[in-house]
C-alpha positions, 0 to 999 in steps of 0.5 A: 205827286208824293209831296206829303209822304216825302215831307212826312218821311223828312219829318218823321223821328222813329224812336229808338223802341220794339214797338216803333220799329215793328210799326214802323216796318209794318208801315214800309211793308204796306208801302212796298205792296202799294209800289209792287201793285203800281209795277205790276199794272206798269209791266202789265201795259208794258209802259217800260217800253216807252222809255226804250228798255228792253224789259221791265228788268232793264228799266228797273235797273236804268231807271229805278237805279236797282241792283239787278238781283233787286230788279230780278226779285222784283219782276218776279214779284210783279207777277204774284198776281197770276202765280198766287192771287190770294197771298198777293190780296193779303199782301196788298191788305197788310195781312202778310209782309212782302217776305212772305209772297217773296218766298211763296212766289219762289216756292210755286212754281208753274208745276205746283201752281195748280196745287197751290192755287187749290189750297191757297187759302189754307195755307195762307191761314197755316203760314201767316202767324208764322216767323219767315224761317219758319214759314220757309220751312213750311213751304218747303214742307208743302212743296215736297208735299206737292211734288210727290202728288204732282203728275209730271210726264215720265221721260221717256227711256232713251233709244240705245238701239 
């Protein structure tokens, strides 16, 4: 199935310069967004569950030999789709690197997607020139943002009575 991309992997020479080993990162980052759809779709039709595992996380790990903080990170990611559905089309597009949708998908929680999902594309547009320390802060920035305008339930006073 992957023969041309495995014999075009053992055949390729990156060289030692900037500009390859940008494109080249580029280059994996596109194949990654592709990888995370097709998991994403496998998790969707709960297919994990015909090899017997108990989760899309256990057979990450089983099956895909990834370290499970990896397997975590990567279930989280399989959900983007619902929580942020334009940062994962620009994901997908190559507009933005997984990095990114790594950080808007732990910044957006169930709370704060409603805000998120209001004013997505602005903030897309805001964060993608932007380096991944920087794009952390402004996330951070965002969230803090949200959180004071968010309407969350007081707790009510416990009864001391």
């Amino acid at each position: 199935m992957f023969e041309g991309l495995a014999e075009a992997i053992e055949g390729l020479d990156v060289p030692v310069d900037s500009a390859a080993l940008v494109e080249a990162h580029r280059l994996m980052d596109r194949l990654s967004a592709k990888v995370a759809d097709s998991v994403a779709r496998f998790d969707d039709a709960g297919l994990w569950d015909l090899d017997g595992a108990l989760s899309l996380r256990s057979w990450l790990t089983g099956r895909c030999r990834l370290h499970p903080r990896e397997a975590a990170a990567t279930v989280k990611l399989a959900g983007a789709p619902q929580v942020c559905p334009r940062t994962w089309a620009a994901w997908q597009a190559g507009d933005i690197p997984r990095a990114v949708v790594e950080l808007v998908t732990r910044t957006v929680t169930p709370a704060r997607r409603e805000e998120w999902l209001d004013k997505e594309a602005g903030l897309l547009a805001a964060i993608a020139p932007l380096s991944i320390t920087d794009t952390a802060h402004a996330l951070a920035r965002w969230a803090h943002l949200a959180d004071a305008i968010i309407d969350t339930p007081e707790t009510p006073e416990p009864d001391n009575s």
